[in-house]
Rosetta silent file (secondary structure, phi, psi, omega in degrees, C-alpha in Angstrom):
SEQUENCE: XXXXXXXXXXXXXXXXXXXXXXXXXXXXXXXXXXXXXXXXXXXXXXXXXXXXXXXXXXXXXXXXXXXXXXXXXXXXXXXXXXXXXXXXXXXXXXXXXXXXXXXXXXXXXXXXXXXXXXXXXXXXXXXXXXXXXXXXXXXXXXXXXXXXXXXXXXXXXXXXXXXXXXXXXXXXXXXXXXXXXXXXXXXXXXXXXXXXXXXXXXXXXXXXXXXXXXXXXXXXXXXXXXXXXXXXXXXXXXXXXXXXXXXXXXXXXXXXXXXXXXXXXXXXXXXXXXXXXXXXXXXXXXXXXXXXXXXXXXXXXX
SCORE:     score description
SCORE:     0.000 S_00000001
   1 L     0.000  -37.900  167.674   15.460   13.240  -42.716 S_00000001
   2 H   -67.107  -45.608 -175.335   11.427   12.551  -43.247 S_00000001
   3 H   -74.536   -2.420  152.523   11.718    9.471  -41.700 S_00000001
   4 H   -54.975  -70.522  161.527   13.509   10.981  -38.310 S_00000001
   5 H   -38.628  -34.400 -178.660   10.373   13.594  -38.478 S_00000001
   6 H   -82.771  -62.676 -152.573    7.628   11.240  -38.700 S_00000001
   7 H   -53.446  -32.127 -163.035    9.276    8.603  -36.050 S_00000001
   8 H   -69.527  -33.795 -164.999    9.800   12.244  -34.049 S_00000001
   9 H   -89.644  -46.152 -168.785    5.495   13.033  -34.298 S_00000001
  10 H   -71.216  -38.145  160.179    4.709    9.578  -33.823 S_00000001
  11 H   -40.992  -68.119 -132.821    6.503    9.747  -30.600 S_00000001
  12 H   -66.819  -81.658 -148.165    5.161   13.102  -29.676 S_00000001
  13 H   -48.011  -35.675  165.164    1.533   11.437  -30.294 S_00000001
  14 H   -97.935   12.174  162.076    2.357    8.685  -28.240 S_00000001
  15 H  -108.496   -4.127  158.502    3.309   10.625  -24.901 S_00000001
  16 H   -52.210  -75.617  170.502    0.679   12.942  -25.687 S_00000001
  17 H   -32.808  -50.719  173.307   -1.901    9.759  -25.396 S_00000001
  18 H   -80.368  -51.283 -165.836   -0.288    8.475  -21.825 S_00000001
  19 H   -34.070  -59.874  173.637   -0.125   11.637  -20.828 S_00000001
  20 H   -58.517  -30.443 -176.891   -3.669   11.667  -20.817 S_00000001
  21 H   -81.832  -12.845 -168.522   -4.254    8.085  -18.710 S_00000001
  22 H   -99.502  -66.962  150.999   -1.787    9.492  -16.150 S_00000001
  23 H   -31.929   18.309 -164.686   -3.620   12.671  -16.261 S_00000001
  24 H  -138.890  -83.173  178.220   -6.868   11.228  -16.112 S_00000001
  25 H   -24.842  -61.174  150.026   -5.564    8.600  -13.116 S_00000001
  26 H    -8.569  -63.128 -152.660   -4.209   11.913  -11.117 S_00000001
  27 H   -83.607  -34.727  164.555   -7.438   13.425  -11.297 S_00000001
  28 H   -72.553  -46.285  148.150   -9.214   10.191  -10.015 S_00000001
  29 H   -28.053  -86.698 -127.946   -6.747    9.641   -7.136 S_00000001
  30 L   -76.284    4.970 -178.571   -7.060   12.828   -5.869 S_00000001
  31 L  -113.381  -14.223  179.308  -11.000   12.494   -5.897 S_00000001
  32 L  -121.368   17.468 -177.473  -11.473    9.434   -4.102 S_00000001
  33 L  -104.056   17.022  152.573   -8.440    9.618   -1.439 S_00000001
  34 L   -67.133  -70.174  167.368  -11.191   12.629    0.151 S_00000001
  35 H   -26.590  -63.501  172.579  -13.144   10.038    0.840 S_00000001
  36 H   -51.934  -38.674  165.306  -10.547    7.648    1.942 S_00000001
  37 H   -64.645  -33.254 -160.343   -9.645   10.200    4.757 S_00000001
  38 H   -81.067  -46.832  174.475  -12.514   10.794    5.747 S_00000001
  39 H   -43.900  -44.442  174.505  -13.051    6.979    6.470 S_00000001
  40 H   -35.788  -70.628  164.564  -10.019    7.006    8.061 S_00000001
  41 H   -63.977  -23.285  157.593  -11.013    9.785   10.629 S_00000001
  42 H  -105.742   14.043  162.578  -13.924    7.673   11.060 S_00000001
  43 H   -64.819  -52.611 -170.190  -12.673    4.780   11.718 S_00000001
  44 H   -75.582  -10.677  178.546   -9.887    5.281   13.957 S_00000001
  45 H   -84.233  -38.099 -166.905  -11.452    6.818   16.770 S_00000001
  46 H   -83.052  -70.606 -168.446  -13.645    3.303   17.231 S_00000001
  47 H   -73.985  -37.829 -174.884  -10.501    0.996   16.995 S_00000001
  48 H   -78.280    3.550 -166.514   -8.335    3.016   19.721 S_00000001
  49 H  -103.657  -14.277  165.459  -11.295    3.419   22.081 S_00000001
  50 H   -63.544  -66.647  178.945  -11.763   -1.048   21.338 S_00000001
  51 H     3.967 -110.148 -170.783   -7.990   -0.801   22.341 S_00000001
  52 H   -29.244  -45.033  179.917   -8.160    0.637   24.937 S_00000001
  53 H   -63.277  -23.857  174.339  -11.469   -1.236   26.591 S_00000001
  54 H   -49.282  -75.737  178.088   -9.404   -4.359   25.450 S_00000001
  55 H   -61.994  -42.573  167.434   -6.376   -3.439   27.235 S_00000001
  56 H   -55.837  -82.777  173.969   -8.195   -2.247   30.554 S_00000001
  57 H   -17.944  -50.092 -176.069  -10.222   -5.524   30.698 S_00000001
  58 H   -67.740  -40.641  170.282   -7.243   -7.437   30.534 S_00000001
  59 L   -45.966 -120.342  135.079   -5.047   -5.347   32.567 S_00000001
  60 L    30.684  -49.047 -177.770   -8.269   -6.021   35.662 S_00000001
  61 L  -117.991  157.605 -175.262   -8.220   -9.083   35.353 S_00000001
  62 L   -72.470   22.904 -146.590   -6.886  -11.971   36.692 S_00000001
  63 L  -123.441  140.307  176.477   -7.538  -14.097   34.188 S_00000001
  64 L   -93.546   57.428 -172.834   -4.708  -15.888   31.336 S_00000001
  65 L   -74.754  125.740 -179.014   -6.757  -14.759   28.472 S_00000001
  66 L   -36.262  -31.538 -138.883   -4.634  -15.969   24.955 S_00000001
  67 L   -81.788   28.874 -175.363   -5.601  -12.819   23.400 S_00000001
  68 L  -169.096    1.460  176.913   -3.083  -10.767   26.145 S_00000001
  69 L  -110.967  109.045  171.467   -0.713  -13.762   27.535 S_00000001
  70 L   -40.794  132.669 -164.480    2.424  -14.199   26.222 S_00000001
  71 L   -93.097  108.584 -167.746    2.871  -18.145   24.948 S_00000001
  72 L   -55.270  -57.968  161.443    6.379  -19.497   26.904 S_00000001
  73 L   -82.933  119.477  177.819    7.245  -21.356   23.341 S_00000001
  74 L  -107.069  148.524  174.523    6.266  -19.308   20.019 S_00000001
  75 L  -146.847  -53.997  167.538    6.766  -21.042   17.273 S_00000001
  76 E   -53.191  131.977  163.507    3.984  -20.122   14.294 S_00000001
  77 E  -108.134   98.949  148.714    4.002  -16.271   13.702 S_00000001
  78 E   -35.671  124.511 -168.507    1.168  -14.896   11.366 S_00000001
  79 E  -118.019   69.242 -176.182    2.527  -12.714    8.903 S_00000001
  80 E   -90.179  121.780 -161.752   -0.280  -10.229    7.363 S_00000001
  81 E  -124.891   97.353  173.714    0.913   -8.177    4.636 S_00000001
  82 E   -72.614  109.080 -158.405   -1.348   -4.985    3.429 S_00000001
  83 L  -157.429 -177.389 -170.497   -0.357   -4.185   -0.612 S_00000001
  84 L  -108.199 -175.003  179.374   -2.240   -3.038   -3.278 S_00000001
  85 L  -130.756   13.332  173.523   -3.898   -4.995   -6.266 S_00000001
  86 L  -148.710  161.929  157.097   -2.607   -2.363   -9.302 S_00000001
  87 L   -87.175 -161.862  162.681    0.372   -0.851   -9.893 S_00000001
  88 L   102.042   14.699 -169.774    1.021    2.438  -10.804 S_00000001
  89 L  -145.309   44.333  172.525    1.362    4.101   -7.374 S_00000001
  90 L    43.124  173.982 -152.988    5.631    4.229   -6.939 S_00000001
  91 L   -50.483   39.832 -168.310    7.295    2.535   -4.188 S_00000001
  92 L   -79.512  -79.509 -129.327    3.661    1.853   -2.197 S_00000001
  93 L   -76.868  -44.883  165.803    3.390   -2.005   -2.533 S_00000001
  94 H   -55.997  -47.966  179.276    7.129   -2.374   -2.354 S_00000001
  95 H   -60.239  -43.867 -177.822    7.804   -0.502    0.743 S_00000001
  96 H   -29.244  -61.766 -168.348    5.382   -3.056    2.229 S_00000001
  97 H   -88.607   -8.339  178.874    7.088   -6.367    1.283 S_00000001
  98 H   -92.965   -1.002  169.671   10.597   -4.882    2.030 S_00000001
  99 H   -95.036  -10.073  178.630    9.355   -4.220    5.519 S_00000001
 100 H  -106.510   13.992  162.022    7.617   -7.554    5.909 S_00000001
 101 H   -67.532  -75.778 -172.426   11.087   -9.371    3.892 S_00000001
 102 H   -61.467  -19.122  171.663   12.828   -7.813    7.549 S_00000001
 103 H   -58.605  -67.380 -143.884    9.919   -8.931    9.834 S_00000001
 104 H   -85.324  -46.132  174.064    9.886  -12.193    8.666 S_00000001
 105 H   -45.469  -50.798  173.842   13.927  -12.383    8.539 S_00000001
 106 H   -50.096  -50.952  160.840   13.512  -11.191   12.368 S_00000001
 107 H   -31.483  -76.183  171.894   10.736  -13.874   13.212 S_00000001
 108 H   -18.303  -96.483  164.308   13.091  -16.204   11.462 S_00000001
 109 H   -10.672  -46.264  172.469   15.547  -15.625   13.561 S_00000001
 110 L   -83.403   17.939 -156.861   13.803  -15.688   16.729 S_00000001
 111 L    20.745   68.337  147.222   12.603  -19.427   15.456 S_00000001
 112 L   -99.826  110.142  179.232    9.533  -18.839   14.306 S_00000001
 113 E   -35.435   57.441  144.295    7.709  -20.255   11.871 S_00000001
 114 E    12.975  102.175 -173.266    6.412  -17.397    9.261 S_00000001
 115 E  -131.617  105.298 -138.159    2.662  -18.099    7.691 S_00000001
 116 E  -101.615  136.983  169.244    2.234  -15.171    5.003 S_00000001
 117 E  -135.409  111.078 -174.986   -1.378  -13.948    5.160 S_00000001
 118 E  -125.203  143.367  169.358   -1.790  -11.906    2.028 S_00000001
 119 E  -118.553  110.399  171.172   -3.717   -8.713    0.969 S_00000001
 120 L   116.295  163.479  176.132   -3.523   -7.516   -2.930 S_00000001
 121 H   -77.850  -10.549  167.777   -2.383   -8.956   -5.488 S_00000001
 122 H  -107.269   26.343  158.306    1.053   -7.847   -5.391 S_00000001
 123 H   -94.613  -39.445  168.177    2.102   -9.677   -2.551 S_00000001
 124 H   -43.940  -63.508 -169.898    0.310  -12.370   -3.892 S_00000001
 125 H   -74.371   -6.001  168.490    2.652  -12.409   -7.292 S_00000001
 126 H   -66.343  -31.352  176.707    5.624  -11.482   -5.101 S_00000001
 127 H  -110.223  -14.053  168.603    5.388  -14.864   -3.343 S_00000001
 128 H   -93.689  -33.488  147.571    4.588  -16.514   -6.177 S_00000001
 129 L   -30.544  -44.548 -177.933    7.324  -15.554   -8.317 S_00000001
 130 L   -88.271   -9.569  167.695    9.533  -16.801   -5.711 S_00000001
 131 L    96.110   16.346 -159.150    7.876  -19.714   -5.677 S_00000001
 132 L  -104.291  145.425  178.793    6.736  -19.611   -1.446 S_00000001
 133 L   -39.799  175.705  164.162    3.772  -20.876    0.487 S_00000001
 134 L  -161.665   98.440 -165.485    1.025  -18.942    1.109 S_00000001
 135 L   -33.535  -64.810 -176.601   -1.365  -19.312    4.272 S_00000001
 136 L  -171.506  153.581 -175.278   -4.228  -17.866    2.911 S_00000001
 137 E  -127.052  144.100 -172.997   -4.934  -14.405    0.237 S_00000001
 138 E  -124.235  127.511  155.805   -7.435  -11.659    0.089 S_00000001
 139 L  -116.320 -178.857  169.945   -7.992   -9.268   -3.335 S_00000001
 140 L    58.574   45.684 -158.873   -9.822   -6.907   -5.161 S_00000001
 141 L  -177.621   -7.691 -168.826  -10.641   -4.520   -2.495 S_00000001
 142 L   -92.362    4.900  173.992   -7.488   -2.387   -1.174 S_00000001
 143 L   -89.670  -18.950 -168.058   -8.079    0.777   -3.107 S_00000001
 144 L  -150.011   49.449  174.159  -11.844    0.857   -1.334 S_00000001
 145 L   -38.101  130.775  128.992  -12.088   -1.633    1.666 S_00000001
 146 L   -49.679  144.380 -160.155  -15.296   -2.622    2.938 S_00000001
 147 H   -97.257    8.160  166.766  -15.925   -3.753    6.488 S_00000001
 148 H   -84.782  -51.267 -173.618  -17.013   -7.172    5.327 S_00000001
 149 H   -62.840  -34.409  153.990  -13.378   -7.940    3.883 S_00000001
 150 H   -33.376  -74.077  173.026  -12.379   -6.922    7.081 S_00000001
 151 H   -36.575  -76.143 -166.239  -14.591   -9.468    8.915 S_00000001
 152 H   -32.428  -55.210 -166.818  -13.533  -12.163    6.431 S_00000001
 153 H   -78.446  -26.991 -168.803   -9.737  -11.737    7.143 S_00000001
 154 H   -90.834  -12.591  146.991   -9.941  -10.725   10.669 S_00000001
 155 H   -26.928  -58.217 -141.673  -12.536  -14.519   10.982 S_00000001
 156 H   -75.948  -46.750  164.464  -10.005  -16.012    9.571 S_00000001
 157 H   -49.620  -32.854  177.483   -7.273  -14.603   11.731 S_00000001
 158 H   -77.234  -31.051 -178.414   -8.743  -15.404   15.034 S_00000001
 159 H   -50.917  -59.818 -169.825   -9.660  -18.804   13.964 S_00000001
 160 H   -70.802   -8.087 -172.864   -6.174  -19.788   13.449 S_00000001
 161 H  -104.225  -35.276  179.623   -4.724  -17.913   16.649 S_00000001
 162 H   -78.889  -29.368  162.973   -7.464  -19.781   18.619 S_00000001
 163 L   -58.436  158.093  174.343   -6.211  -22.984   17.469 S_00000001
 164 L   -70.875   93.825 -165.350   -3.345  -24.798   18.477 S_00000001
 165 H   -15.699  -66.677  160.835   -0.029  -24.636   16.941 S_00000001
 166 H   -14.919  -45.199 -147.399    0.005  -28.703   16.739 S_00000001
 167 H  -102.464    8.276 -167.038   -3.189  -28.213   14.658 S_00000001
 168 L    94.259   -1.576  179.897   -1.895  -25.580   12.489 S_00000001
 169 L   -45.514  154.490  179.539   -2.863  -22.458   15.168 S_00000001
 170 L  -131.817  153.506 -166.154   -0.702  -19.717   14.657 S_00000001
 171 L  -115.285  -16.128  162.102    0.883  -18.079   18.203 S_00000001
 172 L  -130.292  157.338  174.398    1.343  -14.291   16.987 S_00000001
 173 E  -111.498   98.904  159.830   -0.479  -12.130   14.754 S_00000001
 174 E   -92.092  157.146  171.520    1.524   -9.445   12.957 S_00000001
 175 E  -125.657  154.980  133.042    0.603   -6.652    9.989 S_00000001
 176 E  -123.896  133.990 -164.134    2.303   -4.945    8.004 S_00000001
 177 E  -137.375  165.685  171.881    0.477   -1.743    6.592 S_00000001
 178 E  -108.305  122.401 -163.673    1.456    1.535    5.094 S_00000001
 179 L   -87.892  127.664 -175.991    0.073    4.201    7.838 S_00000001
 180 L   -87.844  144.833 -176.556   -1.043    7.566    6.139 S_00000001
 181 L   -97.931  -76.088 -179.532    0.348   10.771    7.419 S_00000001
 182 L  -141.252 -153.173  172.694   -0.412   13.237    5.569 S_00000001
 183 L   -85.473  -27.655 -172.941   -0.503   13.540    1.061 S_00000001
 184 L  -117.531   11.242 -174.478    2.970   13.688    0.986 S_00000001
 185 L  -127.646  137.225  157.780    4.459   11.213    3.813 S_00000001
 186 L  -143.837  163.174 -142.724    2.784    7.222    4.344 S_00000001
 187 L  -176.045   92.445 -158.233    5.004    5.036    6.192 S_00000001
 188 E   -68.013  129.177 -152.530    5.086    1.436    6.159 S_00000001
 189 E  -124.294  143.406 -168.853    4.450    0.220    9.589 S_00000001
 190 E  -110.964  126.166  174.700    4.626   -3.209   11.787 S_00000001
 191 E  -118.490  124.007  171.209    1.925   -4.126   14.361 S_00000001
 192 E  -115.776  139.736  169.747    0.980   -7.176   16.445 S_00000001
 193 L   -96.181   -8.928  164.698   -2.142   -7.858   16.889 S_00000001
 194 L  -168.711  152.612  -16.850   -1.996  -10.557   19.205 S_00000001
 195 L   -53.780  158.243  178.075   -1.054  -11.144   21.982 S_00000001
 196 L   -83.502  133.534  175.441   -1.613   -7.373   22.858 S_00000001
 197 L  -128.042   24.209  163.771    1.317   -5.964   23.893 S_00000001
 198 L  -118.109  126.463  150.761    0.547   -2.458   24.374 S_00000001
 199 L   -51.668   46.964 -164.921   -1.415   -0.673   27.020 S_00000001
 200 L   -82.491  106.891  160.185   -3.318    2.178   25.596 S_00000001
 201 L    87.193   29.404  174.744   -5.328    4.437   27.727 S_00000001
 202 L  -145.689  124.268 -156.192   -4.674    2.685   31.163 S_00000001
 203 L  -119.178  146.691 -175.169   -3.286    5.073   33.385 S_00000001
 204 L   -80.789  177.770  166.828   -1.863    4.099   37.453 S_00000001
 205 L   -68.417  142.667  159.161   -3.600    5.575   39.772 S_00000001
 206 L   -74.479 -148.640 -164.644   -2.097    8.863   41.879 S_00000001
 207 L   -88.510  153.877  172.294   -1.819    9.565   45.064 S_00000001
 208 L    73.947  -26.128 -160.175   -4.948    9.779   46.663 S_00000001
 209 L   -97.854  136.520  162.000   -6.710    7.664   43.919 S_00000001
 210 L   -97.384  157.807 -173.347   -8.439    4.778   43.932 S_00000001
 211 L   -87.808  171.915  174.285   -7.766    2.084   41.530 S_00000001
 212 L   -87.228   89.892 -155.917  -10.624    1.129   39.518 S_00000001
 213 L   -81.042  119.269  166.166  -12.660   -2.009   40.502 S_00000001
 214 L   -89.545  101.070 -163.398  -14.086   -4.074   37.524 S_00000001
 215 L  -113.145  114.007  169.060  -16.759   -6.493   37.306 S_00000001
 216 L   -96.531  126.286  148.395  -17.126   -8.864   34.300 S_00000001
 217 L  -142.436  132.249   54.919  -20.176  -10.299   33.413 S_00000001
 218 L  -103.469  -20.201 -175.160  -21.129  -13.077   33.059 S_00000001
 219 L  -124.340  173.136  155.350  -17.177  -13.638   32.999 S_00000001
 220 L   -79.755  -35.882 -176.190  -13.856  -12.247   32.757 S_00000001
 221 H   -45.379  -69.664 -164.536  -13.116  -15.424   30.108 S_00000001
 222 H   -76.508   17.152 -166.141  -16.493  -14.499   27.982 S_00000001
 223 H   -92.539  -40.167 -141.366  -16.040  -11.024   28.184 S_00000001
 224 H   -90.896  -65.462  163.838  -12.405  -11.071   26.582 S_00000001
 225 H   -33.093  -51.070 -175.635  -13.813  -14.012   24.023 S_00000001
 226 H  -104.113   -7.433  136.165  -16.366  -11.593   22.589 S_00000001
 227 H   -41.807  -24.872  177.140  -13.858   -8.821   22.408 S_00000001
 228 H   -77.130  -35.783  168.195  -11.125  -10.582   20.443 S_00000001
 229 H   -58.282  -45.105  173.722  -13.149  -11.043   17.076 S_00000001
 230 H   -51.104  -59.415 -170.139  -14.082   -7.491   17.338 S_00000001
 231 H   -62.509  -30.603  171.489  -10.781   -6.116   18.252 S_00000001
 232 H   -71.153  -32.310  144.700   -8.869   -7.635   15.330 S_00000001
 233 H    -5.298  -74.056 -159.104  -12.007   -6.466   12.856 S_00000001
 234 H   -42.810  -73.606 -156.985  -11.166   -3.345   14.199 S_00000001
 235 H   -72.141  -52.772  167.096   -7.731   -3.017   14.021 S_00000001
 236 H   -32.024  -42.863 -177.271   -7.665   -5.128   10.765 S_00000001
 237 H   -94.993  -46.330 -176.286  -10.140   -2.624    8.819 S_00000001
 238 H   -24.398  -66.223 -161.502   -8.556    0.412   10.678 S_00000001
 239 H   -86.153   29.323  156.699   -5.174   -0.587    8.779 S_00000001
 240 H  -114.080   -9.757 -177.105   -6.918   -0.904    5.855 S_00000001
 241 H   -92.107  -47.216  173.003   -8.661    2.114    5.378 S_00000001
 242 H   -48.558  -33.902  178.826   -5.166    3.698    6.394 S_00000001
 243 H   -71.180  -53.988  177.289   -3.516    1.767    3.454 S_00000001
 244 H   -33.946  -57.311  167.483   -6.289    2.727    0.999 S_00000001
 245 H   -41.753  -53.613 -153.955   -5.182    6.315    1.811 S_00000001
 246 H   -93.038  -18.170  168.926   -1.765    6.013    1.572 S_00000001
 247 H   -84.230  -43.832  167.788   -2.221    3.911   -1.826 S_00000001
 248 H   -33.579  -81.699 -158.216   -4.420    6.613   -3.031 S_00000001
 249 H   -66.569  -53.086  157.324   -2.062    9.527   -2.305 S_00000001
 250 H   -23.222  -57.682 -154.524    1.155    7.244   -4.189 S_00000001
 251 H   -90.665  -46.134  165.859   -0.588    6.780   -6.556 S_00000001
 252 H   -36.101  -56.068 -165.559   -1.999   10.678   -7.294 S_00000001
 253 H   -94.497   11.794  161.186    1.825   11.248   -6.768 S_00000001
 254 H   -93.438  -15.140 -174.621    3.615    8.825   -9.306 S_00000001
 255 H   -91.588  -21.399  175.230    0.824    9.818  -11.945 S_00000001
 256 H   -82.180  -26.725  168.032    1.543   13.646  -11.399 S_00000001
 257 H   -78.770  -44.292 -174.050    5.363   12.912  -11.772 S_00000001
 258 H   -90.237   -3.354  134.524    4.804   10.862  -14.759 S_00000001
 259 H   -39.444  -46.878 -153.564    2.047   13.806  -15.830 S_00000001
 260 H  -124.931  -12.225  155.682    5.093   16.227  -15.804 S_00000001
 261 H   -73.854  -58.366  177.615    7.688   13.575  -17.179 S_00000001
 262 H   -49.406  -46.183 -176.149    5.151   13.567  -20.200 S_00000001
 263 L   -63.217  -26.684 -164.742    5.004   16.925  -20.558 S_00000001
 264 H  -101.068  -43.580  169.080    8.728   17.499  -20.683 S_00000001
 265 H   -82.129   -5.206  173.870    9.430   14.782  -23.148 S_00000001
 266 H   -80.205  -48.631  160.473    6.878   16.516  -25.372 S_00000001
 267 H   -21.774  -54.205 -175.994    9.023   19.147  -25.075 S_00000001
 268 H   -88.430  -47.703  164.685   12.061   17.863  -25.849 S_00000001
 269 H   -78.463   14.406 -172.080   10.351   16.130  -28.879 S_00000001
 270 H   -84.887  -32.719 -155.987    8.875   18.908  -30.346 S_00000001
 271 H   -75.700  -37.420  169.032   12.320   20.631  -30.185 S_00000001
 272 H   -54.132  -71.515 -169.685   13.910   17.321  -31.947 S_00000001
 273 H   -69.349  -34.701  148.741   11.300   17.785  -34.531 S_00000001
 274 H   -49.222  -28.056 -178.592   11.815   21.387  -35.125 S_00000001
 275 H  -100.149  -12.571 -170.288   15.325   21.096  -35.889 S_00000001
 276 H   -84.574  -57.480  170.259   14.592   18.134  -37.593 S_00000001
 277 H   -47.162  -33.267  172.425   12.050   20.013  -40.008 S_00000001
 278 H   -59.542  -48.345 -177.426   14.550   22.768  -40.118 S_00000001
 279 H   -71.745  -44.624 -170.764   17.291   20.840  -41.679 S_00000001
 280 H   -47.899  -54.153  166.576   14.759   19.054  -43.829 S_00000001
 281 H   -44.964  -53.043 -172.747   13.868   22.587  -45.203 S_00000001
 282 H   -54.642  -37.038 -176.621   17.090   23.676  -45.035 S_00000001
 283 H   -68.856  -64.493 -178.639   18.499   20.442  -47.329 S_00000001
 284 H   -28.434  -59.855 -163.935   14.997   21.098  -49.785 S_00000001
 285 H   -95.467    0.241  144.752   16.553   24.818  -50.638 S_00000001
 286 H   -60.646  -37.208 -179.519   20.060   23.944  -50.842 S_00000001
 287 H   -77.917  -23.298  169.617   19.375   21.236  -53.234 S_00000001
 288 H   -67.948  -23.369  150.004   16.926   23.649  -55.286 S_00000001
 289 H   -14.468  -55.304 -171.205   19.924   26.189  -54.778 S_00000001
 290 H   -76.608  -44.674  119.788   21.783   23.971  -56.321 S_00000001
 291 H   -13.310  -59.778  147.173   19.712   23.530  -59.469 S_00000001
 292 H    -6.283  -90.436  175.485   19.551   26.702  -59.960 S_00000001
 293 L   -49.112  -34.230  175.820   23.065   27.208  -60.377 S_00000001
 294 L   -90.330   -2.876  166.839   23.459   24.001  -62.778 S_00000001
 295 L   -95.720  -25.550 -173.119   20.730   25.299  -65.040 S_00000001
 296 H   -87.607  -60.865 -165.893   22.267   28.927  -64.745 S_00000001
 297 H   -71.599  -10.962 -163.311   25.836   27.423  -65.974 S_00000001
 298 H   -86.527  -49.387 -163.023   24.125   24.660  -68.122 S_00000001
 299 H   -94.142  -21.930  177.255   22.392   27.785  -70.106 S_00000001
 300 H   -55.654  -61.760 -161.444   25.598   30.137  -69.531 S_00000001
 301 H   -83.393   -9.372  171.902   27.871   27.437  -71.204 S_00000001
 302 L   -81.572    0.000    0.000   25.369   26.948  -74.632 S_00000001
């Protein structure tokens, strides 16, 4: 019965102790994904208003710019995959790879080649477990992007979309990111980034209206050229500051559920150890009880 009581306290002691890193982890989420919003909101105004200037330019002109013409054969697909580089933050990191597991079956499908572009490490060990290529990998940075890792990945992306598919060129770009909503909804979400195939913010004309006459200079070609590094930057840090969020707020809420799992199992083992102490006590004064009585008849029967 003492050893059931101690094994009961050392438990206790050791969900006391996580309690505290999960409680301590809580308390750090929820202090930097202020921050993370705030980037968010300022970010995001600056990539749809690129969009859009993107999508007009192209839309105006006559010109069979890569970054907005559909390729008659596709056959490389860029696969970019947003994830985190810790755990600890429930189904974030997961949701990710089981939506870019159906992308890439769909790609498949369409015969397309798949080239895995990875961000965190646990799409990195996710593909490596399985034993599968990997284009190129990015780390250490998705809890707090910077707009240099941006650059780096979205470099890397255009380089390979401006090359040729012979040469290794990839003919689409897709992400997959988890888009934040609010604290209690993020929502893992599929994008292509090239060619653009959304219109944002280009409206016909009415009645009455004139259409809008456009002049590129020096070109329509070099106009579109130094817009395409920029626009994937853009959108590329955009969906990274959104993931950072949305990684954040997971992770505040698997550490407050496992905050309140701790708490509950303390509970339960205190109550285990009460009844456990009870019985010990309980055993202690039956057997002096019991003494008693054989010293009271022991002296009874001389």
């Amino acid at each position: 019965m003492a050893g059931q009581l101690r094994a009961y306290r050392r438990q206790i002691r050791s969900v006391q102790a996580t309690k505290k890193i999960t409680r301590a982890m809580e308390l750090i989420a929820a202090s930097r994904i202020v921050k993370a919003q705030a980037a968010v909101r300022a970010s995001s105004p600056y990539a749809r208003a690129l969009t859009r200037a993107v999508s007009a330019a192209a839309a105006n002109s006559t010109l069979d710019h890569p970054l907005v013409t559909e390729k008659p054969n596709v056959r490389r697909a860029a696969l970019v995959l947003l994830t985190s580089d810790r755990g600890l933050a429930g189904a974030y990191s997961s949701n990710v790879l089981k939506e870019g597991e159906r992308l890439a079956a769909t790609l498949r499908e369409e015969g397309k080649e798949v080239l895995p572009y990875l961000v965190g490490r646990k799409a990195a060990a996710f593909y490596r477990f399985r034993r599968r290529d990997i284009t190129a990998e990015w780390a250490g940075f998705t809890d707090k992007p910077a707009f240099e890792n941006a650059k780096e990945i979205g470099d890397r992306l255009v380089a390979d979309f401006a090359t040729d598919e012979a040469e290794g060129g990839v003919d689409e770009i897709h992400v997959v990111y988890t888009h934040f909503v609010n604290m209690v909804t993020q929502e893992p979400r599929v994008i292509r980034l090239a060619p653009l195939e959304v219109v944002e913010g280009v409206e016909a004309p009415g009645d009455g209206d004139l259409a809008p006459l456009y002049t590129f200079e020096p070109s329509a070609e070099d106009v579109l050229d130094q817009l395409l590094p920029q626009y994937v930057t853009s959108r590329i840090f955009n969906c990274l500051l959104l993931a950072a969020a949305s990684e954040l707020a997971a992770r505040q809420r698997a550490m407050k559920s496992a905050t309140d799992n701790a708490e509950e199992l303390v509970k339960n083992l205190t109550r285990l150890a009460n009844n456990a102490r009870q019985s010990e006590i309980t055993q202690e004064i039956t057997e002096i009880v019991g003494g008693a009585d054989a010293l009271a008849s022991a002296g009874s029967a001389h």
